[in-house]
VEXVEX-709250 format. One record per residue (C-alpha): x, y, z; residue in one letter. Coordinates in steps of 0.02 Angstrom, whole numbers, padded with zeros to 5 digits, always signed. Layout:
XYZA/...
end
This chain:
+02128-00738+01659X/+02207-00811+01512X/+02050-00903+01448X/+01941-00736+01478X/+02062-00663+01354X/+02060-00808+01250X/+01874-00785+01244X/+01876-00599+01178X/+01992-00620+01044X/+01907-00759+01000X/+01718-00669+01008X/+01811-00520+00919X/+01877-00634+00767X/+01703-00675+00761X/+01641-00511+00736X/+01781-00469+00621X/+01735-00594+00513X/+01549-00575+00539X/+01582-00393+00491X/+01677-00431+00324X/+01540-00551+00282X/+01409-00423+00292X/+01509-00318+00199X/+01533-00421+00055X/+01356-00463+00057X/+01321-00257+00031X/+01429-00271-00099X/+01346-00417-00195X/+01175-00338-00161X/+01220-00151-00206X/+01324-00195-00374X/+01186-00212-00507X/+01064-00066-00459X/+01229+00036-00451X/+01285-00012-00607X/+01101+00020-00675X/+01089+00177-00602X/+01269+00218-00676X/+01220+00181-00858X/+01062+00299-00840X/+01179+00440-00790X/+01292+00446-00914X/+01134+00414-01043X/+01078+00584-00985X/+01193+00713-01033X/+01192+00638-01239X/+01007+00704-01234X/+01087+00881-01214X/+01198+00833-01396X/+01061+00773-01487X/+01129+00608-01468X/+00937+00526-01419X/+00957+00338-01504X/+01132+00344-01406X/+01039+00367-01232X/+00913+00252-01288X/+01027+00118-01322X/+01141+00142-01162X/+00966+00149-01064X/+00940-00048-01062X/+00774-00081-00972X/+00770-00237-00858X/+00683-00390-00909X/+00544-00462-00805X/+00554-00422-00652X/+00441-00429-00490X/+00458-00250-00426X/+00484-00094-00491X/+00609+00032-00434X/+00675+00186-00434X/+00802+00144-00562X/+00662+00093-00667X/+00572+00263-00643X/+00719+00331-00707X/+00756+00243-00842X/+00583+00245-00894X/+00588+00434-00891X/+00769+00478-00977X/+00688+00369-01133X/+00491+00464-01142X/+00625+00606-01125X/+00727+00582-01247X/+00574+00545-01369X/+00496+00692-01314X/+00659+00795-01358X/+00693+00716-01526X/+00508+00774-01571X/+00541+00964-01501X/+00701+00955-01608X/+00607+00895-01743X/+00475+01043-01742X/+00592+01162-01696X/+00695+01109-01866X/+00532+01105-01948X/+00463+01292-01892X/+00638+01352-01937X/+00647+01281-02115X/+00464+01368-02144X/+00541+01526-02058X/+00689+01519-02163X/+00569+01506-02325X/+00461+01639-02276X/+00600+01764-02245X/+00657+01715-02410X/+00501+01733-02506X/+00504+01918-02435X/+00665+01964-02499X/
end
């Protein structure tokens, strides 16, 4: 009896430690795409202030790399976005300046 217990506490440690391994391992695999991904999403909401070189800069593409992700989708996507803003803004300050003259012209 004693060595069948013996036995599952010893098996058990063995998971337990198994267990913490494989977490730790998550961990280590999980912690750069997370981080990515983190940087992307607070890049994101300086497009609404205008802030487009901002998100551009905190938007830092990854080197070579073998496969593309989804975290490359996205980050590939905030920055044509943010390009694609800064132009709207641009025209949209444009139209309004010749807007503003025009109104001006008639008064």
């Amino acid at each position: 009896m004693a060595e069948i217990r013996k036995s599952v506490l010893s098996r058990i440690q063995a998971e337990l430690a198994t267990s913490l391994l494989s977490l730790l391992l998550l961990a280590f695999l999980v912690n750069a795409p997370l981080q990515r991904m983190t940087r992307a999403v607070r890049a994101i909401p300086l497009l609404g202030r205008s802030a487009f070189a901002e998100a551009r800069a905190k938007i830092v593409p990854r080197g070579r790399h073998f496969l593309d992700d989804e975290i490359d989708s996205l980050d590939e996507a905030a920055v044509a976005l943010s390009f694609r803003l800064e132009a709207l803004e641009q025209e949209v300050a444009a139209h309004a300046g010749v807007a503003e003259h025009v109104a001006s012209y008639f008064n």
